[in-house]
DSSP file (Angstrom, degrees, kcal/mol; ACC not computed):
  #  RESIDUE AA STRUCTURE BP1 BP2  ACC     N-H-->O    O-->H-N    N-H-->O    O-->H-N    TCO  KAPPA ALPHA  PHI   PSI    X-CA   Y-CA   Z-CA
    1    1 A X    >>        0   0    0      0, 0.0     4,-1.7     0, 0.0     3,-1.0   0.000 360.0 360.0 360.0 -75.3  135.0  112.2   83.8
    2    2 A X  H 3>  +     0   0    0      1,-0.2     4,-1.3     2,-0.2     5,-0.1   0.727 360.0  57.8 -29.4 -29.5  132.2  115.3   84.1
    3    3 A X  H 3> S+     0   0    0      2,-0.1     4,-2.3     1,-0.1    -1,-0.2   0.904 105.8  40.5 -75.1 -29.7  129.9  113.0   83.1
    4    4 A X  H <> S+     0   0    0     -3,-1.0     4,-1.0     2,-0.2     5,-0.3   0.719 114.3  58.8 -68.6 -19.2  130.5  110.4   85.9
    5    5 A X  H >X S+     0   0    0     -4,-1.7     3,-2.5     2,-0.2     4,-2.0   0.936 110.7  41.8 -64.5 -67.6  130.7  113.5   88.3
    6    6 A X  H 3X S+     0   0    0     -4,-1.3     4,-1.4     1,-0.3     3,-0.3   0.837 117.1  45.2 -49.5 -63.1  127.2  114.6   87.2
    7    7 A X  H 3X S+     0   0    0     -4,-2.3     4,-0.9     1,-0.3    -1,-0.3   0.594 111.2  49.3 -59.0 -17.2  125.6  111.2   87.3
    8    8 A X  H << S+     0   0    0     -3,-2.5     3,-0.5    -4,-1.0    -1,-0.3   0.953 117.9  48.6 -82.6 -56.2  127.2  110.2   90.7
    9    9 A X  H  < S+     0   0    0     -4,-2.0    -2,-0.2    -3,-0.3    26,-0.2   0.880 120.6  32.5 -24.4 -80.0  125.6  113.9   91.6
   10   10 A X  H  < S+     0   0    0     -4,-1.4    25,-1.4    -5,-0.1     2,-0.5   0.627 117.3  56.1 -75.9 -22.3  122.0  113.3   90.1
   11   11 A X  E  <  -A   34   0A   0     -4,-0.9     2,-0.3    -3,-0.5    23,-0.2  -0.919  55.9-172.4-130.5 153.0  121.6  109.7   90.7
   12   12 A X  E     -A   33   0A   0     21,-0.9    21,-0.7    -2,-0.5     2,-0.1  -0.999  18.5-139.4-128.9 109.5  121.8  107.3   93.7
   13   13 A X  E     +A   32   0A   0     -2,-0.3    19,-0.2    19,-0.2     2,-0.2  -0.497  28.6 179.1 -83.8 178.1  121.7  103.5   93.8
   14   14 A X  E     -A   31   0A   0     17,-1.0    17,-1.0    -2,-0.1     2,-0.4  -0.767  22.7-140.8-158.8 118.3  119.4  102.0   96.8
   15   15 A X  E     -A   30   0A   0     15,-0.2     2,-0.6    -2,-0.2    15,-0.2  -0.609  25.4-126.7 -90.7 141.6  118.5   98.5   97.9
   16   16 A X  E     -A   29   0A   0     13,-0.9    12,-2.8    -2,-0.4    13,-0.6  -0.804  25.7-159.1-101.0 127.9  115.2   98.2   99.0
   17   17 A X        +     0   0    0     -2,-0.6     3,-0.2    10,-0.2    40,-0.2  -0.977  52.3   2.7-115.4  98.2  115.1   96.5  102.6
   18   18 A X  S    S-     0   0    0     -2,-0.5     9,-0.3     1,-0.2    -2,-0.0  -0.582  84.2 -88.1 119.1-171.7  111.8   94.7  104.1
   19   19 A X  S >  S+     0   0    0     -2,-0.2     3,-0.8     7,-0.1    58,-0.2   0.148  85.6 115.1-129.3  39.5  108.5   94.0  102.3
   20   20 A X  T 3  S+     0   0    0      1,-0.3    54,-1.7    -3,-0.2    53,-1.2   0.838  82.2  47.1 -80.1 -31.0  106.7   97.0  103.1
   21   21 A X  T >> S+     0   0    0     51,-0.2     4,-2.1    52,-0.2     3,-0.9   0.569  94.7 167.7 -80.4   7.7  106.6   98.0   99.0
   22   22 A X  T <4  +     0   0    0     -3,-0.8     3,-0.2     1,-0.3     4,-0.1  -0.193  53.5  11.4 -54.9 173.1  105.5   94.4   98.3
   23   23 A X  T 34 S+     0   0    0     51,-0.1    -1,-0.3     1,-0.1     3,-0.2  -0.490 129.2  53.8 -85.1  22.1  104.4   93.3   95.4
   24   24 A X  T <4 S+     0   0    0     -3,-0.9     2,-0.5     1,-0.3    -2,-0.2   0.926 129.6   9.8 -67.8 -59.9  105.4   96.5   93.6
   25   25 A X  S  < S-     0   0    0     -4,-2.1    -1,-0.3    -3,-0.2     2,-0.2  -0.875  74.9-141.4-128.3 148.8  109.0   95.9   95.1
   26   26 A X    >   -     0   0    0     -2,-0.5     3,-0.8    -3,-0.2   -10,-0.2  -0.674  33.6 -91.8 -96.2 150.6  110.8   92.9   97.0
   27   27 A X  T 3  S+     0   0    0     -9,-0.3   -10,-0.2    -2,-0.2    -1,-0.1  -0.448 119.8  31.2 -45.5 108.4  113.4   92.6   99.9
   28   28 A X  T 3  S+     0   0    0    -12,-2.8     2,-0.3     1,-0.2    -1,-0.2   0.672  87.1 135.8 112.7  16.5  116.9   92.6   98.1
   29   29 A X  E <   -A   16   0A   0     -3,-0.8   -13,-0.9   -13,-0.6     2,-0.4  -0.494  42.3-152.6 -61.8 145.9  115.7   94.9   94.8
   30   30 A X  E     -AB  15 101A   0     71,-2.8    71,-0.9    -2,-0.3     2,-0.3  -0.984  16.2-172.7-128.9 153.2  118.3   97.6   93.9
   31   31 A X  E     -A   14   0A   0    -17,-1.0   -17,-1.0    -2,-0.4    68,-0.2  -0.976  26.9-117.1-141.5 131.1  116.6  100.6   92.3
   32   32 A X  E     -A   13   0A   0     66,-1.7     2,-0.4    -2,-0.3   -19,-0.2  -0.298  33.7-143.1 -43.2 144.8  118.3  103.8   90.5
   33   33 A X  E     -A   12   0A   0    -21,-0.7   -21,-0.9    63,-0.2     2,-0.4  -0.857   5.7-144.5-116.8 149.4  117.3  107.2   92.5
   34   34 A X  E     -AC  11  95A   0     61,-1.5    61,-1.8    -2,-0.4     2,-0.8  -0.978  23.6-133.7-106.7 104.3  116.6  110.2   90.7
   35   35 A X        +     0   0    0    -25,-1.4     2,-0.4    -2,-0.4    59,-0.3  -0.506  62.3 119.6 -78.8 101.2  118.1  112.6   93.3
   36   36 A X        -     0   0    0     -2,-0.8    -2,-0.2    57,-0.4    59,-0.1  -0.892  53.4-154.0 174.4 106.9  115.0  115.4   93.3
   37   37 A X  S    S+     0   0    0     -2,-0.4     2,-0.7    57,-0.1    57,-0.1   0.802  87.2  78.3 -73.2 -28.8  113.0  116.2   96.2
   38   38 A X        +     0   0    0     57,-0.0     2,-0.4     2,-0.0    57,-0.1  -0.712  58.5 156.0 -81.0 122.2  110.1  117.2   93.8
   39   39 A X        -     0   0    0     -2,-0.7     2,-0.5    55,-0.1     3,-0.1  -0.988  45.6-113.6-148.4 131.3  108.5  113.2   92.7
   40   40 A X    >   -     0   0    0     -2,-0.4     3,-1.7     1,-0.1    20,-0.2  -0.654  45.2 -87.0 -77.1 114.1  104.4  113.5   91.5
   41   41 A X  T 3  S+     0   0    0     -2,-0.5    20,-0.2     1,-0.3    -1,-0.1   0.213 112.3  47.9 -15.5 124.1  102.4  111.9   93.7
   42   42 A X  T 3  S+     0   0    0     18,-1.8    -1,-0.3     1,-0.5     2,-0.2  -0.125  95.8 102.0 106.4 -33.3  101.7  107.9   93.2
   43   43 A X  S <  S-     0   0    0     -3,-1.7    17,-2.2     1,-0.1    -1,-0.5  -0.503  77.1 -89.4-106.1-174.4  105.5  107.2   92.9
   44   44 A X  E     -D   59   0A   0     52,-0.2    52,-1.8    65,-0.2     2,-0.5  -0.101  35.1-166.0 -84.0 142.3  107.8  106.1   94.7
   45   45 A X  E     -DE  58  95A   0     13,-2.6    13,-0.7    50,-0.3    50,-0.2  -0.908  20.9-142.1-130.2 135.0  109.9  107.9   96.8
   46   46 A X  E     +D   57   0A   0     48,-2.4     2,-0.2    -2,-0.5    11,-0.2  -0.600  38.0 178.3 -69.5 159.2  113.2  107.4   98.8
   47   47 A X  E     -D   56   0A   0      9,-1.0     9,-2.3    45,-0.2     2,-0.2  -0.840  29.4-118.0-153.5 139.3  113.0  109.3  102.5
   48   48 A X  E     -D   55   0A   0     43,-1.5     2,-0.6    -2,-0.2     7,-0.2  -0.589  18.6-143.5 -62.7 144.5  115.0  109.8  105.4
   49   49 A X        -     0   0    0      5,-0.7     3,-0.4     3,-0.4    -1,-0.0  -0.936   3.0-159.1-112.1 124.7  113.7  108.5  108.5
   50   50 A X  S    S+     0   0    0     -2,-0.6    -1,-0.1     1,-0.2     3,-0.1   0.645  89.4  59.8 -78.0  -4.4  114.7  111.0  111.1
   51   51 A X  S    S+     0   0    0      3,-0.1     2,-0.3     1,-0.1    -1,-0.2   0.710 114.8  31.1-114.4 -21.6  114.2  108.0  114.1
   52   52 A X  S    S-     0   0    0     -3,-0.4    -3,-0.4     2,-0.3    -1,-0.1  -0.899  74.5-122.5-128.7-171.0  116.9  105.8  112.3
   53   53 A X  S    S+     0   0    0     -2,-0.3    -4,-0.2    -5,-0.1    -1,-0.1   0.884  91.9  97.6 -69.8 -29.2  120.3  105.8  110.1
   54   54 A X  S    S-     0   0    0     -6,-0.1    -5,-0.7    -3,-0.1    -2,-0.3  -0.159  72.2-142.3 -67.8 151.3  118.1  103.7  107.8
   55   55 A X  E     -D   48   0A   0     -7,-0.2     2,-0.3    -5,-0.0    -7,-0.2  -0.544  20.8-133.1 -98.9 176.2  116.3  105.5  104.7
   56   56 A X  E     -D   47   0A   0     -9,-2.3    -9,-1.0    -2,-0.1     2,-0.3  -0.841   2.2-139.0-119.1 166.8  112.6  104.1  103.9
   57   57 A X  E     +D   46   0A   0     -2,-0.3     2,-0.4   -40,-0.2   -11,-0.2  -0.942  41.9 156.8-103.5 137.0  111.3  103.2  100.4
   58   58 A X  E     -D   45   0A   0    -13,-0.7   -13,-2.6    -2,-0.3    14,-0.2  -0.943  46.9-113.0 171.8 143.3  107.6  104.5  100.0
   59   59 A X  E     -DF  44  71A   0     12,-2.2    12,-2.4    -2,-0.4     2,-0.4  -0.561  40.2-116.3 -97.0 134.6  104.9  105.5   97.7
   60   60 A X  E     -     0   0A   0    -17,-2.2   -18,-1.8    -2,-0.2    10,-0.1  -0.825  32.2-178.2 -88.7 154.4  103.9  109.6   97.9
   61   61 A X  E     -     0   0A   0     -2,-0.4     2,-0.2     1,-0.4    -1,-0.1   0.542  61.5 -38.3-116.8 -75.5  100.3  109.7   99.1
   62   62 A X  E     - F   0  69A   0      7,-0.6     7,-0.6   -21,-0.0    -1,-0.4  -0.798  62.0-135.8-148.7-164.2   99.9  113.3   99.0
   63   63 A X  E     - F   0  68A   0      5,-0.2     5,-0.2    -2,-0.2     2,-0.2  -0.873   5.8-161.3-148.0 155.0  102.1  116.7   99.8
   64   64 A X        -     0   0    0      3,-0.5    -2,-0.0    -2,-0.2     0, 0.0  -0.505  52.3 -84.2 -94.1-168.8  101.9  120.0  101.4
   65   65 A X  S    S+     0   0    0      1,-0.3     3,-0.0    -2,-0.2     0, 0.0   0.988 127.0  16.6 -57.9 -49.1  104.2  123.0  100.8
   66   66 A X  S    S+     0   0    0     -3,-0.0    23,-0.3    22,-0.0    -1,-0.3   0.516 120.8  52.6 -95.5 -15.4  106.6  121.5  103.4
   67   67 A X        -     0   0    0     21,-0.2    -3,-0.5    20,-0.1     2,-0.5  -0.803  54.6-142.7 161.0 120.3  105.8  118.2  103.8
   68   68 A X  E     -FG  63  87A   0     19,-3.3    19,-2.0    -5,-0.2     2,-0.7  -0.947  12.4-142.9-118.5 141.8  105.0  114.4  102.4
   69   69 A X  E     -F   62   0A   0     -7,-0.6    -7,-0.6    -2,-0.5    -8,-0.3  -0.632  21.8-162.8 -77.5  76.5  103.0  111.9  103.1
   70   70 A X  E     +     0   0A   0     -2,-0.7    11,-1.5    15,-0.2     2,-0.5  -0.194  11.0 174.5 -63.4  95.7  104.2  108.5  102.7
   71   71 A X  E     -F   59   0A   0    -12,-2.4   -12,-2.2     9,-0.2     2,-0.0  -0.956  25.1-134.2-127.3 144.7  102.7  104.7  102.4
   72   72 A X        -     0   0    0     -2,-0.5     3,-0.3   -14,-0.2   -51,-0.2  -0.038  18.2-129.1 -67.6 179.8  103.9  101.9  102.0
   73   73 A X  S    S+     0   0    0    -53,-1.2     2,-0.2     1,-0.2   -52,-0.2   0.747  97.9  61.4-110.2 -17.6  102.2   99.6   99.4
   74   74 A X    >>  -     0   0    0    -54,-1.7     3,-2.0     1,-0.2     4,-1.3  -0.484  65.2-176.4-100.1  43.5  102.0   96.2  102.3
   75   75 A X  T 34 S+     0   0    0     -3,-0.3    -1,-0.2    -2,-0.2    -3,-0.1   0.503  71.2  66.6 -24.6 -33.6  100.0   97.7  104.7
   76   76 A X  T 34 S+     0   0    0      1,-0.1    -1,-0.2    -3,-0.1   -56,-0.1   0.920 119.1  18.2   0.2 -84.1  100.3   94.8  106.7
   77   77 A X  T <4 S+     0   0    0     -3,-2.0    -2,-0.2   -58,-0.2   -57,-0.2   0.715  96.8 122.3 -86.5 -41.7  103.8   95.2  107.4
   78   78 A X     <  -     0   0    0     -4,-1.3     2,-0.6   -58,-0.2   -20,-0.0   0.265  39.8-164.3 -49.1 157.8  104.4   99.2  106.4
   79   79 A X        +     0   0    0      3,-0.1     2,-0.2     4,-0.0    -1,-0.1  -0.844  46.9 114.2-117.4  81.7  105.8  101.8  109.0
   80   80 A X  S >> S-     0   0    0     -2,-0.6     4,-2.4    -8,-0.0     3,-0.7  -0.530  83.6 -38.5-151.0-134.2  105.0  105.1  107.4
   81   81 A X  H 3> S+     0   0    0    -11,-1.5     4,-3.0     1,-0.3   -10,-0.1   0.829 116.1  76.9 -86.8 -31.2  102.9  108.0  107.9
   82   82 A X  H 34 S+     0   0    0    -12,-0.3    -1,-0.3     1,-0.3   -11,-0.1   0.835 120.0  20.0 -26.7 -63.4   99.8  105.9  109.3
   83   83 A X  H <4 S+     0   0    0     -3,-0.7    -1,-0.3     2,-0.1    -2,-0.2   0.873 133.4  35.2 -58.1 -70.0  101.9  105.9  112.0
   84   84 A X  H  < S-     0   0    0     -4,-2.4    -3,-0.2     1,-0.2    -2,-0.2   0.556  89.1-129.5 -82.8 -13.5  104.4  108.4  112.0
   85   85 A X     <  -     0   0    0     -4,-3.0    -1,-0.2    -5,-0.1     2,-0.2  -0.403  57.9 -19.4  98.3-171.4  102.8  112.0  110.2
   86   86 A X        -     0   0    0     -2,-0.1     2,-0.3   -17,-0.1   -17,-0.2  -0.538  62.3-139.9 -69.4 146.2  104.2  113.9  107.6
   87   87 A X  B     -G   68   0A   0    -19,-2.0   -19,-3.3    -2,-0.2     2,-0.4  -0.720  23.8-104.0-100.8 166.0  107.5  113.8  106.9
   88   88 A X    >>  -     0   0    0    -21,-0.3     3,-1.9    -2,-0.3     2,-1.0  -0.572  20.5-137.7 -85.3  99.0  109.7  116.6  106.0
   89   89 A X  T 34 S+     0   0    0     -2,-0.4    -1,-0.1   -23,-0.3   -22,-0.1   0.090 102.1  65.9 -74.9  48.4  110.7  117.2  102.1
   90   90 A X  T 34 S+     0   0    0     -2,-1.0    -1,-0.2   -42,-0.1   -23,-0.1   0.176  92.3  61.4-101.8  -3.5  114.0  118.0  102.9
   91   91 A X  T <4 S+     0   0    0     -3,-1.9   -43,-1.5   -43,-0.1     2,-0.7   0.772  80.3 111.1 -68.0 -27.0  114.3  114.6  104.1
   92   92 A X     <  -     0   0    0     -4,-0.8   -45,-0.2   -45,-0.2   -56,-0.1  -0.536  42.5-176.6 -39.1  85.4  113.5  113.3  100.4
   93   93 A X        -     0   0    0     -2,-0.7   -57,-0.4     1,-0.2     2,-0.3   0.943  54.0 -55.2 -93.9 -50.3  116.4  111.8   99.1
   94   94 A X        -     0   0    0    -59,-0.3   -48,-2.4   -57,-0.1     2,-0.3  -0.981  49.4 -77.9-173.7-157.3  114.9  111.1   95.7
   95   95 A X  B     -CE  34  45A   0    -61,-1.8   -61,-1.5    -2,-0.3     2,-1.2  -0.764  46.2-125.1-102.9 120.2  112.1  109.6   93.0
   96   96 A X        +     0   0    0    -52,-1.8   -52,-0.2    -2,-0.3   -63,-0.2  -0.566  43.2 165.2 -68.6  98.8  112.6  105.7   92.5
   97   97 A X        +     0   0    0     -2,-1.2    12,-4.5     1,-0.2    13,-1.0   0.963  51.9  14.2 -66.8 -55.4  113.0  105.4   88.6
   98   98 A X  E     -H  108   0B   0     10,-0.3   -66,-1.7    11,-0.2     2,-0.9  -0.941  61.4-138.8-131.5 112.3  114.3  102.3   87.3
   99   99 A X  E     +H  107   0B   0      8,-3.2     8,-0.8    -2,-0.4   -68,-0.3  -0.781  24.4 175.0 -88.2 110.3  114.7   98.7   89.2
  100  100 A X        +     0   0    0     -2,-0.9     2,-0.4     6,-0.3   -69,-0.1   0.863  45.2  77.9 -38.2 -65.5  117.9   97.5   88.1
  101  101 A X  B    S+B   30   0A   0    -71,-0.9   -71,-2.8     1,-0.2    -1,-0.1  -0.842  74.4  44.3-106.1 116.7  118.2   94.4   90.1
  102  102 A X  S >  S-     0   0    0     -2,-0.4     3,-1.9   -73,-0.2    -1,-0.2   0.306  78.1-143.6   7.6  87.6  117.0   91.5   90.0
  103  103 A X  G >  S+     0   0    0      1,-0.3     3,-2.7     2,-0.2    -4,-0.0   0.655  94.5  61.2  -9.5 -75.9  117.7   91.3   86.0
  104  104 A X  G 3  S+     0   0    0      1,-0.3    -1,-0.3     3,-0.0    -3,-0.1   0.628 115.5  27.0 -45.8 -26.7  114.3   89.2   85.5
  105  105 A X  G <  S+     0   0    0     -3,-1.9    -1,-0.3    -5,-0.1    -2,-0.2  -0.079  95.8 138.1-127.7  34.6  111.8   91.9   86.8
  106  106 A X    <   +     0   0    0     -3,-2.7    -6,-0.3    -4,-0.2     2,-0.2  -0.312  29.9 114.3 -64.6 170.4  114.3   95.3   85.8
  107  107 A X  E     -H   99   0B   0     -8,-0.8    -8,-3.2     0, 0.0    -6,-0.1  -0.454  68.5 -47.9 146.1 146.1  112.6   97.5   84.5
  108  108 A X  E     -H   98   0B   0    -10,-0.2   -10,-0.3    -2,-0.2   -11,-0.1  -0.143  33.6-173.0 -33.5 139.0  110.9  101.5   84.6
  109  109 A X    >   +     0   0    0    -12,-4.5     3,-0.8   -13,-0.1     2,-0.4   0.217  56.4 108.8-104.6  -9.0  109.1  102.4   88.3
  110  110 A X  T 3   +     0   0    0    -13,-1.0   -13,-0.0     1,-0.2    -2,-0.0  -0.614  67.5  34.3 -92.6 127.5  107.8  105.6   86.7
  111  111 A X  T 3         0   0    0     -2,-0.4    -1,-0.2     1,-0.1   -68,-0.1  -0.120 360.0 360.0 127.4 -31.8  104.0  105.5   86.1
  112  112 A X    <         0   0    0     -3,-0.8    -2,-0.1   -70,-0.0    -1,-0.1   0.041 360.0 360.0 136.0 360.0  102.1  103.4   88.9
């Protein structure tokens, strides 16, 4: 039971919405969150988006003390800091580790 506590605690699922991570990730993904505002630059990051309910999915760029910068991987199509600035790391929700979902492409996000 303390172990489901912790893990509901430390981890997050998320379905990935849109094609802005394309081809890294697809519309209709589910990905494990590592709930942990600190995530090393180049991976993927959950964020709040303070202008809707919806969170975004997004690759960290760079950081400042306070702050991340955010891109999407489909420039094309992304919405992220090109646009919008830094976002706020308390807005971070957490590091995308693992895609779960779809079976066929499951697999580790940690590394590039």
């Amino acid at each position: 039971m303390v172990s489901a506590a912790l893990a509901w605690v430390v981890f997050q699922r998320y379905e990935v919405v849109g094609d802005s991570m394309r081809p890294t990730l697809l519309h209709g993904d589910r990905l494990l969150i590592l709930r942990w505002r600190w995530v090393p630059v180049g991976q993927i990051l959950v964020v709040r988006d303070a202008r809707s309910p919806d969170d975004l999915v997004k690759r960290l760029i760079r950081r400042s003390r306070s702050s991340v910068w955010i891109e999407g991987d489909n420039t094309l199509v992304s919405t992220d800091s090109r646009q919008m600035g830094w976002f706020s790391k308390t807005g971070v929700v957490g590091w995308a580790i693992y895609r779960y979902y779809p079976p066929n492409r499951a697999g580790s996000l940690i590394g590039g």
